[in-house]
Structures are given as structure tokens and as C-alpha cells.
C-alpha positions as CSV (number, residue, x, y, z in Angstrom):
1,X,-85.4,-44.2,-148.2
2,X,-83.8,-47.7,-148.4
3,X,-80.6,-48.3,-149.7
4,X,-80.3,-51.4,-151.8
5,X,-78.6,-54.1,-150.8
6,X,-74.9,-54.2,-152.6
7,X,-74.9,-57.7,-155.1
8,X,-72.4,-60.6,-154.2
9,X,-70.7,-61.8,-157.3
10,X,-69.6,-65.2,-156.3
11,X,-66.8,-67.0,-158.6
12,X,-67.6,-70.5,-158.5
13,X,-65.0,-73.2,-158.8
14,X,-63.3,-73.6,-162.1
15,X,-64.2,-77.3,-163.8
16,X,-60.8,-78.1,-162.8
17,X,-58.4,-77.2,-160.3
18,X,-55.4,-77.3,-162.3
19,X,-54.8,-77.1,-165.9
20,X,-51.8,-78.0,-168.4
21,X,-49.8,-75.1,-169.6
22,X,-50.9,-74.7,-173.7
23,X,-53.5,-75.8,-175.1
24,X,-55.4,-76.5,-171.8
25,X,-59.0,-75.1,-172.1
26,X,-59.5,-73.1,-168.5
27,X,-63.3,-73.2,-167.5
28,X,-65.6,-71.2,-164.6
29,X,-68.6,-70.2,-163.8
30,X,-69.8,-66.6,-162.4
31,X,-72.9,-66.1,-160.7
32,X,-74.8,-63.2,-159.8
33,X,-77.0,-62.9,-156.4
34,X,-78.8,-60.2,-154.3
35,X,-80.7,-61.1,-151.2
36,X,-79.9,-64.4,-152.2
37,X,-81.9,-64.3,-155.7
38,X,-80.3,-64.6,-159.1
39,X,-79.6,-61.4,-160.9
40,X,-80.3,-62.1,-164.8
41,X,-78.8,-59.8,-167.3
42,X,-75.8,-58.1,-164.7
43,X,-72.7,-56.6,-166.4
44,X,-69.7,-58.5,-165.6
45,X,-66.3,-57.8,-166.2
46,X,-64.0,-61.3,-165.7
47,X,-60.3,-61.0,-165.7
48,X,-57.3,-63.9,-164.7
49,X,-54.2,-62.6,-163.9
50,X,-50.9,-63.6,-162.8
51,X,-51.2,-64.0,-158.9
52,X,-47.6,-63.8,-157.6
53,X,-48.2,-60.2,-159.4
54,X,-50.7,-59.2,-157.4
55,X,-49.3,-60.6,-154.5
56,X,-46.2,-58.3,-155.3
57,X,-48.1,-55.3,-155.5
58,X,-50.0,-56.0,-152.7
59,X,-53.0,-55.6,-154.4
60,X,-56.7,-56.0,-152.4
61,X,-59.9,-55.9,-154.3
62,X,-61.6,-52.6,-153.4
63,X,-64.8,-52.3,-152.1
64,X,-66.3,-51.6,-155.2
65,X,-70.2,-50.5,-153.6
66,X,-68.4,-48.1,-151.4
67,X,-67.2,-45.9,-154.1
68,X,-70.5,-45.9,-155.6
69,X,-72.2,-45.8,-152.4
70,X,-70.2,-43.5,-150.0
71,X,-71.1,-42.6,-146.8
72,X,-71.8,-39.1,-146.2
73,X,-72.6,-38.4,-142.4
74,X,-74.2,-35.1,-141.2
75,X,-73.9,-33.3,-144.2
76,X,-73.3,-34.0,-148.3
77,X,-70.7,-31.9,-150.1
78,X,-70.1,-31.7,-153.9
79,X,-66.5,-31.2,-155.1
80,X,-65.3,-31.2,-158.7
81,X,-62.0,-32.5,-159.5
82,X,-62.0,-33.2,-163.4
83,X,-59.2,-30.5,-163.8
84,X,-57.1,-31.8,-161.2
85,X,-57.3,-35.4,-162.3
86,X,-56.9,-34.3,-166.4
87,X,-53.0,-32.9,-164.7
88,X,-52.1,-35.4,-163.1
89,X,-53.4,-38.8,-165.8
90,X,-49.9,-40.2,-166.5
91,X,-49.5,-41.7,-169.8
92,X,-49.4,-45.4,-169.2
93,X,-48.3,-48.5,-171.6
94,X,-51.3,-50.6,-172.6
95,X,-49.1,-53.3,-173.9
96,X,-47.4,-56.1,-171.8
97,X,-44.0,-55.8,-174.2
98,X,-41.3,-55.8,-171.8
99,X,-43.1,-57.1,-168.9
100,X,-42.7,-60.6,-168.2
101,X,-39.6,-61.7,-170.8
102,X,-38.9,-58.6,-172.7
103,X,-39.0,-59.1,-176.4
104,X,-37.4,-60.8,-179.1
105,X,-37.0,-62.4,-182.5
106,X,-38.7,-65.9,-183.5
107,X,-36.8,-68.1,-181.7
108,X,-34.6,-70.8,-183.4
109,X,-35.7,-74.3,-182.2
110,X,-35.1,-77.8,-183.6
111,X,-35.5,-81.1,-182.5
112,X,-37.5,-79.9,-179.8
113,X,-41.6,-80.7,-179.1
114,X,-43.6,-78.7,-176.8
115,X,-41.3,-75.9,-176.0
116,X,-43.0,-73.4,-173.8
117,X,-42.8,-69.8,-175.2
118,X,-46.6,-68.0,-174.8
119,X,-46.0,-66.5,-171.6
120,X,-48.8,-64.1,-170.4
121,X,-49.2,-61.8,-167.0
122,X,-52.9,-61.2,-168.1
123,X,-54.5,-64.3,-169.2
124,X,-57.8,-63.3,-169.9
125,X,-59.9,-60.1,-170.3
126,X,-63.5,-60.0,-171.4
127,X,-65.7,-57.1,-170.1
128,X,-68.9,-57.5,-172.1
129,X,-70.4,-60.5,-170.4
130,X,-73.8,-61.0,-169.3
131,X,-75.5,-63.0,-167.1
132,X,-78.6,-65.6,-168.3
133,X,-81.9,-65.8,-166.3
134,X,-80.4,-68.0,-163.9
135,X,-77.8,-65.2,-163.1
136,X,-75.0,-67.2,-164.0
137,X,-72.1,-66.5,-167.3
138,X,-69.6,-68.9,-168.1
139,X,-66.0,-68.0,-169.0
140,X,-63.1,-70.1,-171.0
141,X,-59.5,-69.2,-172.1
142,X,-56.5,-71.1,-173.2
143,X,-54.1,-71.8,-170.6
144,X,-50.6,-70.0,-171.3
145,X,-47.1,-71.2,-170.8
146,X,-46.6,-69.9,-167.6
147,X,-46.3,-72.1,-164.7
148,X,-47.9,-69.8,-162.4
149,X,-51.2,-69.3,-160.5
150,X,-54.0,-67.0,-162.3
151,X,-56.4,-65.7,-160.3
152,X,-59.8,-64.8,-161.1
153,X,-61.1,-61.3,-160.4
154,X,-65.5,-60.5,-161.1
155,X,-66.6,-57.3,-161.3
156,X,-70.0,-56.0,-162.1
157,X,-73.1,-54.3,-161.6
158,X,-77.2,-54.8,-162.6
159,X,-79.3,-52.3,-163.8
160,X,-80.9,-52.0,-160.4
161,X,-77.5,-50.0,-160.1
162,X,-76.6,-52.6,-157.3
163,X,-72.5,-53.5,-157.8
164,X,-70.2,-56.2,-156.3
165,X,-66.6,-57.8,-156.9
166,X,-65.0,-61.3,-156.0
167,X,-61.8,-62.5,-156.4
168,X,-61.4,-65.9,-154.6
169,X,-61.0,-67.7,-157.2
170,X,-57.5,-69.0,-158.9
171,X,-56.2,-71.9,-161.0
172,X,-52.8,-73.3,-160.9
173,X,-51.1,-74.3,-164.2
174,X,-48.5,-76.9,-163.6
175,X,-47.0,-79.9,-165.3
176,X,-47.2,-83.1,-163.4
177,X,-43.9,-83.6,-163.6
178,X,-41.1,-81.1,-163.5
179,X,-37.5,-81.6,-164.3
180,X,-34.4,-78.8,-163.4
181,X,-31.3,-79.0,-164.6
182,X,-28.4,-78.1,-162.1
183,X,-25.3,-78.7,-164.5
184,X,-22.2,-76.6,-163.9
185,X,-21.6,-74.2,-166.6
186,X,-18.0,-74.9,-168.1
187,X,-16.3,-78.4,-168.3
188,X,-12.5,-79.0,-168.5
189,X,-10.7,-82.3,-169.9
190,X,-10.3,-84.9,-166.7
191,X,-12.7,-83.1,-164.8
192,X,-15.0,-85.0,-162.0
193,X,-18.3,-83.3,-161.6
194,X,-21.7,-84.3,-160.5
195,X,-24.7,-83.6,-162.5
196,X,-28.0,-83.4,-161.1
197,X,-31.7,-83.0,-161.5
198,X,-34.1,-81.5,-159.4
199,X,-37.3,-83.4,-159.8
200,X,-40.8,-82.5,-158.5
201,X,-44.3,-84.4,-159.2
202,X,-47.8,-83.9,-158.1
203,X,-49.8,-86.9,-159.8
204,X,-49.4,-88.7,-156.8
205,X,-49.0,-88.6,-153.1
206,X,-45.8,-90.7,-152.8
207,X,-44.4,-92.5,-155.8
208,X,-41.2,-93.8,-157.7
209,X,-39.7,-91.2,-159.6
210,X,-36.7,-92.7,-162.0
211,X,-34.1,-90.4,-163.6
212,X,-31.6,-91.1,-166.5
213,X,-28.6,-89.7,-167.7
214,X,-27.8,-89.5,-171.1
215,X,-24.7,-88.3,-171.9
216,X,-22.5,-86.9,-175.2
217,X,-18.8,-88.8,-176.4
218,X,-17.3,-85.9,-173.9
219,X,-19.1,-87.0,-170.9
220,X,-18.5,-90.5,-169.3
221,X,-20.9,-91.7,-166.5
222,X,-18.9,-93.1,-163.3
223,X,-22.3,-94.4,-162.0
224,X,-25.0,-95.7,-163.4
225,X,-27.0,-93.8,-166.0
226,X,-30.4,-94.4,-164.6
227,X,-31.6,-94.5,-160.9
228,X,-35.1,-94.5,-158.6
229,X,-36.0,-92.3,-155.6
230,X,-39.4,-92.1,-153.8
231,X,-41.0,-88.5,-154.7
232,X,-43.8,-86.8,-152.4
233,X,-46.4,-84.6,-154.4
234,X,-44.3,-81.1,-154.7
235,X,-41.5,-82.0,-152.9
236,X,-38.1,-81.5,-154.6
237,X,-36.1,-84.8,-155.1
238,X,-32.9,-84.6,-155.7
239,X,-30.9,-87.6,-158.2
240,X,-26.9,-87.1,-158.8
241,X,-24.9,-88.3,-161.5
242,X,-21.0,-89.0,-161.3
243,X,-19.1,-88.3,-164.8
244,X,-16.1,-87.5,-166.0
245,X,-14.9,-85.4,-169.0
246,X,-12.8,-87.2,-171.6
247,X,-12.3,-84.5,-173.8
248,X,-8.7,-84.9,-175.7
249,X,-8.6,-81.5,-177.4
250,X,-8.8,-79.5,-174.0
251,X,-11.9,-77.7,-175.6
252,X,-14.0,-75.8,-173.4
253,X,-17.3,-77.3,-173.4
254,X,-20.9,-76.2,-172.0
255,X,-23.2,-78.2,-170.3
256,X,-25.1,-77.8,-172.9
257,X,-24.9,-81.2,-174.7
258,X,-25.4,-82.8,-171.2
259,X,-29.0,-84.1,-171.6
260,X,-31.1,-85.6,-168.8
261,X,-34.4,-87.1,-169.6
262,X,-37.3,-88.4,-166.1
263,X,-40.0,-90.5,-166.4
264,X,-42.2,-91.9,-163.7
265,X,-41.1,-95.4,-162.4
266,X,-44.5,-96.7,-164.2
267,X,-44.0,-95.2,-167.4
């Protein structure tokens, strides 16, 4: 008797690379080979999820054919372990509540465009999907909030009862430009502090990045509210801001009204 050769389920590359966090559309392909021939009409299971997760876990993608496939040299011995496994099922959370940010009322936001808030350690779950005569499915999900990498785990089998797994696949969701505030947290009338911006790009190789300051009637600049540094694609650059606080009722403020707005030099 010949044992059938285990199917490859190959992830192809997504249509892009990287994608916007939102309202992004993220796009693949799977296919479906054995013995190099496309496998029409397999049953996939495609799921993206949060890398750096995995990665934490130290999670491997099994060998899925093994398990279905074991070897069993010399001799072939039947066990049953229903009972045993029915003890020891521990009653798991389906829900992500609590996982990533905890949870929380609607959040109060004005004045304010674009503000992230659909953050997701699972990105996309579809487990029904089929493959076309060409052995190929596509896939497609919005891209959530979370500037993260999301990789792409396939797994599957035909009704030859031939199954395979791939998970080489993952797509970055990024901003081209990224702006961090590093503002000390409590001010004091006459103080001298330095306010900065940690700035990191990857629409380009090397570029002008420039940075302004914009200040409230508490804050006055000592330098000068805008400035220009060369930025290399992911590289954190660094711009510093002199003020002082001219505050004449000694009030405690936050850095909070402290508001520093980058564009690229080009913009």
C-alpha cells in the first residue's frame, strides 16, 4: 500500500506588503498543490493573527499530516482516551474581552479625526473556504488599528483525505509616518523643559522630515517652533523643543495642551 503524498498549502503573497491601519482592505491568495497539481475543491481554514503573540507563546505550526498520519513501527496499538480528555477539557474564554486593552465605555473624543480605537489580536477567521478548479481561494479583511504584524496561518485538507498547513505568510500594518510624544508629565511656573518628538518614516529611504511645535498661552518656545532633520526609513529621529512655562497662577499643568504636529519636508 502507498501512502499518499501529504498536500503543500502554499500562502502566496498578499497584493500588498503593507497596509494602512482602518479601513485598509488586506488581500491574499491560497493555493492548494499535491505532487505539484492543483487540488480543486480542498477545505481550508485561513486565519491572521497578531504575530508578536505567537512569537510570545512560542508558537510553531504543527505538523498537521503527522497527527493524521502517525507512524507506527513494528506493531499498531489502539488506545482510548475520550474519558481522560472529557476530565481534563478546561473551560476556556472564547472572547478576546480583556485581552489586548481590557474594556471600556465609548470613548469621549472631540476635535479629533482618525483616532485609532479597533484593536484586534485575531484579525481574521474564516474556516469554510474552498478552493476553485485551479486550486486556489482568495481571502480579504479590513485591516485593524493595531500597528502590529498579522501573520497568515492555512490549514486544510482534500477529500483525498491528504492535509497540509503553511504559515509564512504576514502583513505589516504601519503608518508611513509615526509621531511620539515624549513630554514630561507636570509643568511648574518658570520651568525650562525640553519637549520632544520621536519621529519614524518608511515612505522613503532617506528624506527630510520637518517638525513643529505648537504651543498653548502657558508654554513659550525658546527656539524656533519648526525644524528639519534627515530621517532613514524606520529609524527613530529625534527633534527637541526649548520652552518655558509662563504660568502666573502657579497652576499645575499637564502636558496635555502641549501639541506637536510632523509633516514631511514635501508636504
Amino acid at each position: 500500500m502507498r501512502r499518499m503524498r501529504q498536500s503543500r498549502f502554499i500562502s502566496s503573497n498578499p497584493a500588498a506588503t503593507m497596509n494602512f491601519p482602518g479601513n485598509d482592505l488586506v488581500r491574499g491568495e491560497i493555493g492548494v498543490t499535491s505532487e505539484k497539481k492543483p487540488v480543486p475543491d480542498a477545505d481550508l481554514l485561513v486565519f491572521a493573527v497578531d504575530d508578536a503573540v505567537l512569537t510570545l507563546g512560542d508558537w510553531k505550526l504543527p505538523a498537521i499530516g503527522e497527527k493524521f498520519y502517525p507512524r507506527n513501527p513494528f506493531s499498531v496499538r489502539t488506545y482510548e482516551a475520550l474519558h481522560g480528555y472529557i476530565d481534563s477539557l478546561a473551560k476556556l474564554s472564547l472572547t478576546q474581552k480583556g485581552f489586548t486593552i481590557g474594556d471600556g465605555g465609548e470613548e469621549a473624543i472631540s476635535n479629533i479625526k482618525n483616532v485609532r480605537k479597533e484593536f484586534r489580536t485575531l484579525a481574521y477567521w474564516q474556516g469554510s473556504l474552498k478552493t476553485d478548479a485551479n486550486g486556489k481561494v482568495a481571502f480579504e479583511f479590513i485591516a485593524p488599528d493595531n500597528l502590529t504584524t498579522y501573520r497568515i496561518v492555512a490549514v486544510g485538507q482534500t477529500k483525498a483525505n491528504q492535509f497540509g498547513a503553511d504559515a509564512a505568510q504576514t502583513v505589516k500594518i504601519s503608518k508611513p509616518l509615526l509621531i511620539d510624544p515624549a513630554l514630561p508629565r507636570f509643568l511648574r511656573d518658570g520651568d525650562e523643559v525640553e519637549l520632544r518628538a520621536v519621529v519614524r518614516q518608511n515612505f522613503a529611504e532617506s528624506d527630510g522630515i520637518t517638525a513643529r511645535c505648537v504651543t498653548d498661552a502657558n508654554l513659550k518656545l525658546l527656539s524656533v517652533e519648526a525644524a528639519t532633520q534627515p530621517s532613514r526609513r524606520d529609524a527613530a529621529t529625534v527633534f527637541r523643543f526649548k520652552a518655558k512655562v509662563t504660568d502666573a497662577d502657579l497652576r499645575l499643568v499637564s502636558s496635555r495642551p502641549v501639541e506637536i504636529r510632523c509633516a514631511p519636508r514635501d508636504a
